[in-house]
C-alpha positions in Angstrom: 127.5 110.4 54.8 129.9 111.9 56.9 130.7 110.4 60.4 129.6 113.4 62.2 125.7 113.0 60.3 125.7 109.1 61.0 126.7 109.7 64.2 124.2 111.9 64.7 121.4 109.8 63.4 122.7 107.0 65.2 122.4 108.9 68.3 118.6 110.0 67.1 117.9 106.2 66.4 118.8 105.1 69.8 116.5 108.0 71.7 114.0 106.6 69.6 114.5 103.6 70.3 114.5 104.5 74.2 111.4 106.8 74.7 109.4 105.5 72.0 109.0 101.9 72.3 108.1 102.2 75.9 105.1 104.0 77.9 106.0 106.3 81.1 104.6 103.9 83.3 105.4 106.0 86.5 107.2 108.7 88.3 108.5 106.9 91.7 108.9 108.3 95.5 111.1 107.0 98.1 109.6 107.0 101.3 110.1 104.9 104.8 106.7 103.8 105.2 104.4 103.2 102.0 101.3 102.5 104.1 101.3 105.5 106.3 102.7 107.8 103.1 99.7 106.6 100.9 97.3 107.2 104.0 98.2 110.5 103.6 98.2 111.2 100.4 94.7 109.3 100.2 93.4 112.6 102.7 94.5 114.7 100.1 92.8 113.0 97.8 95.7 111.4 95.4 95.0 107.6 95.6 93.2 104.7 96.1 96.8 103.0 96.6 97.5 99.5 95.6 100.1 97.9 97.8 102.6 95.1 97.2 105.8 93.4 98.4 108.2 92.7 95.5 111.1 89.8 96.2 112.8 89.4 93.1 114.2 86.2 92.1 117.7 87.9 91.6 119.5 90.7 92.3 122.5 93.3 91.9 123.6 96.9 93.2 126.8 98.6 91.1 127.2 95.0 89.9 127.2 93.3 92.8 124.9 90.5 93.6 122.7 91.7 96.6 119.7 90.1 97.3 117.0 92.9 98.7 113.0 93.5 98.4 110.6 96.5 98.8 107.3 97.5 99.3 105.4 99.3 96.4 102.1 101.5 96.2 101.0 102.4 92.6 97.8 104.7 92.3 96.7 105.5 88.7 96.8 109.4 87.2 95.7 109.2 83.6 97.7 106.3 81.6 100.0 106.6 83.9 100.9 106.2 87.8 102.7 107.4 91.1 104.2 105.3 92.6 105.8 104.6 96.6 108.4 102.3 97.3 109.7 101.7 100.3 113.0 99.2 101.0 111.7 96.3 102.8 114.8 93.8 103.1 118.6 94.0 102.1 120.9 96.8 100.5 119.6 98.8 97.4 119.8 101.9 96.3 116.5 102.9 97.7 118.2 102.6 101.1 120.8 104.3 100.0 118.8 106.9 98.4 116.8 107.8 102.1 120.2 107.8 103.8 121.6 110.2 101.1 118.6 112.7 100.7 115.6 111.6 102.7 112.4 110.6 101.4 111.5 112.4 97.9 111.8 112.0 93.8 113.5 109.1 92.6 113.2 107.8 89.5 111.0 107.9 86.0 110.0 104.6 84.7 109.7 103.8 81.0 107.7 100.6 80.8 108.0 98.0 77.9 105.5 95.8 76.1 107.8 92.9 76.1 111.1 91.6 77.9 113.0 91.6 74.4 111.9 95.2 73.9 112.8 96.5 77.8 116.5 94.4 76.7 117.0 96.3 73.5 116.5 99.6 75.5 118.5 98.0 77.8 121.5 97.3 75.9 121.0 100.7 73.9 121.5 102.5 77.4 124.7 100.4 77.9 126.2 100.6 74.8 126.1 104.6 75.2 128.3 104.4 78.4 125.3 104.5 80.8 125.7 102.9 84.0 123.0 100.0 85.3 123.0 101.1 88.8 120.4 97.9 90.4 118.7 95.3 88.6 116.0 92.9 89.4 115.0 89.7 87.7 111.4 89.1 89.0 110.9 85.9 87.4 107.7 85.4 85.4 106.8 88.8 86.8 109.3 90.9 85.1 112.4 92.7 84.8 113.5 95.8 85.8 117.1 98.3 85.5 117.8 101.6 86.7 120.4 104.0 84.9 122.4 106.8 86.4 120.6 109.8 84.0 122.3 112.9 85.8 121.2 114.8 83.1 117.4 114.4 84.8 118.9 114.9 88.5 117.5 111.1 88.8 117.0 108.0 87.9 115.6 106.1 84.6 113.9 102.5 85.2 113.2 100.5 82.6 110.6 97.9 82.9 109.2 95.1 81.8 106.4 93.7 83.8 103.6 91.1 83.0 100.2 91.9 85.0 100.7 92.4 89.0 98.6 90.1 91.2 96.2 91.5 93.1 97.0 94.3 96.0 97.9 93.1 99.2 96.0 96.1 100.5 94.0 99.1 99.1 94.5 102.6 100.9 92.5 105.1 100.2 
């Protein structure tokens, strides 16, 4: 085969790899205040909203280790969900994100059915130059990464994440 042809399935085999052993678990929004954004949204009719503080076990931003937490509303559309995420404590690039652009479209998350699976997407991502921009290791909860995908104008999550407690609160 020539290198041009195994290149090119290798290139096919990783976007498999990618897209089809996960599920789009959710498209994410930054926003200051989850509470008071999924209130809203809730009057409109988009909701109820499940709410939750995440404080992963560790941390990193570009590399560095920096710890941070944030507040998360998921509400359920089909199979999949919107979520709200707010920056609760420390640096990340949500913060970063609201100083840059305000509140708004951040990221698409492709969940996983396992933590080796989310690391083989992982490593697949890494291997083809992409840059892990923050990552989270949420103990027995999960894991999660985010890629620079500047061909989607956003972000990529991966996930991996065994079942959430329950909410904190409901809205909506």
């Amino acid at each position: 085969m020539s290198d041009r042809r195994e290149s090119s399935a290798l290139n096919l085999e990783a976007r498999v790899k990618i897209t089809e052993s996960g599920t789009l678990h959710h498209t994410c929004f930054v926003v200051h205040d989850v509470e008071k954004t999924a209130a809203a949204l809730g009057e409109s009719g988009i909701g109820p909203w499940g709410v939750w503080t995440i404080e992963p076990a560790a941390t990193t931003v570009r590399g560095r280790e920096v710890p941070f937490s944030f507040r998360i509303a998921f509400a359920s559309v089909g199979d999949s969900n919107f979520e709200l995420l707010a920056p609760h404590e420390g640096e990340s690039i949500y913060v970063g994100h609201l100083e840059a652009n305000g509140e708004g479209f951040h990221h698409t998350c492709i969940a996983y059915s396992s933590r080796e699976a989310m690391r083989e997407a992982k490593a697949e991502l890494v291997c083809k130059g992409r840059e892990i921009v923050q990552s989270a290791d949420m103990g027995e909860l999960g894991e999660l990464c985010y890629f620079e995908m500047p061909e989607m104008g956003a972000l990529l999550e991966l996930l991996y994440v065994t079942e959430l407690p329950p909410p904190e609160k409901t809205i909506g």
